[in-house]
C-alpha positions as CSV (number, residue, x, y, z in Angstrom):
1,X,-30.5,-8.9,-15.0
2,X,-27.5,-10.2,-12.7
3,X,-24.8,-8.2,-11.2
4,X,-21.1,-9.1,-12.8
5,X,-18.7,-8.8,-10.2
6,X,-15.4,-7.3,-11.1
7,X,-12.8,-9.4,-12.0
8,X,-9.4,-9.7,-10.7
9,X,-8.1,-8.2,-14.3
10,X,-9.7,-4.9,-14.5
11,X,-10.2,-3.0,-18.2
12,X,-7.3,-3.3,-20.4
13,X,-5.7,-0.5,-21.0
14,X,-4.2,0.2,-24.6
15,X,-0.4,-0.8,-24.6
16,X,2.4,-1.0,-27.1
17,X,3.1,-4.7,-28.3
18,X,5.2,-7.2,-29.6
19,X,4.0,-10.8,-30.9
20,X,5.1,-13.8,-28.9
21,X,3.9,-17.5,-28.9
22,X,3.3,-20.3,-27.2
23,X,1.7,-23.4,-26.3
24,X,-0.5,-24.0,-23.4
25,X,-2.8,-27.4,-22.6
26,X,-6.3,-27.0,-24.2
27,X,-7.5,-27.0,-20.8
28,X,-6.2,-24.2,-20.2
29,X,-7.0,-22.3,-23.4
30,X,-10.7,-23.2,-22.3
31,X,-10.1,-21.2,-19.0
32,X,-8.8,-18.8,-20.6
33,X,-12.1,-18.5,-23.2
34,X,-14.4,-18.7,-20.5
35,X,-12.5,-15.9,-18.8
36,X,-12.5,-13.6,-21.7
37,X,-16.5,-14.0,-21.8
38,X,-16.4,-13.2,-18.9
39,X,-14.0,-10.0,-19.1
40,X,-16.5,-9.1,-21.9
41,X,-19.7,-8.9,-19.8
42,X,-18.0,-7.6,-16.7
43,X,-16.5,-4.6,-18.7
44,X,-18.4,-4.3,-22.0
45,X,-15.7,-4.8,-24.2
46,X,-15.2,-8.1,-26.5
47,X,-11.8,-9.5,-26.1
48,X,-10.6,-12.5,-26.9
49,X,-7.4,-14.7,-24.3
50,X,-5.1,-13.6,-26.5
51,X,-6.0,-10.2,-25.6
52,X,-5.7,-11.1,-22.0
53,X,-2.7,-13.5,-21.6
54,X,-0.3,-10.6,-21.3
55,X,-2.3,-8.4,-19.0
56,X,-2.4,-11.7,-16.9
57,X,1.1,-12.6,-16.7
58,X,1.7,-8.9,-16.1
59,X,-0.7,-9.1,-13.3
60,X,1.3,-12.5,-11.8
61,X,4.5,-10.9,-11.9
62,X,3.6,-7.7,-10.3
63,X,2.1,-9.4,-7.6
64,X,5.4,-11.7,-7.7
65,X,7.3,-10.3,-4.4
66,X,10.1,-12.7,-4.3
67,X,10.5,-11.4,-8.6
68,X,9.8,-7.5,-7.4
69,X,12.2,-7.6,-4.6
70,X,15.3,-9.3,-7.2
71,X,14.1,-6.6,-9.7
72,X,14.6,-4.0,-6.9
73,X,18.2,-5.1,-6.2
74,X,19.2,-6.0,-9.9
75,X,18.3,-2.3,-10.7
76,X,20.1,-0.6,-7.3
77,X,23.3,-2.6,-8.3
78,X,23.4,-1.2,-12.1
79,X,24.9,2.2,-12.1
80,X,23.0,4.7,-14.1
């Protein structure tokens, strides 16, 4: 038996939601297959890329600094 190493996306945790869609090259939604198999060994858990999309682009824009430093300033400019 091989050791998984951890993937970049850790367990998912359980979040509210809200349906969106779109299109992305099946190239793409191939990675994003193989990458929920993946998930699925490293973790134990089936999922599927629809699952994982938003946890991904979550992930991106938290490590986005240039989108966490606007964020910063939009929200010290608002008063409260």
């Amino acid at each position: 038996m091989s050791t998984t190493k951890k993937l970049r996306l850790g367990p998912l945790p359980k979040t509210e939601s809200t349906k969106l869609t779109f299109s992305c090259p099946v190239s793409l939604k191939s990675d994003l297959d193989r990458y929920a198999t993946l998930h699925a060994q490293a973790y134990g858990e089936a999922v599927d890329a629809m699952t994982l999309i938003p946890h991904m682009l979550e992930a991106f824009m938290a490590g986005d600094r240039a989108f966490r430093r606007r964020q910063a300033k939009n929200e010290k400019a608002t008063p409260a």
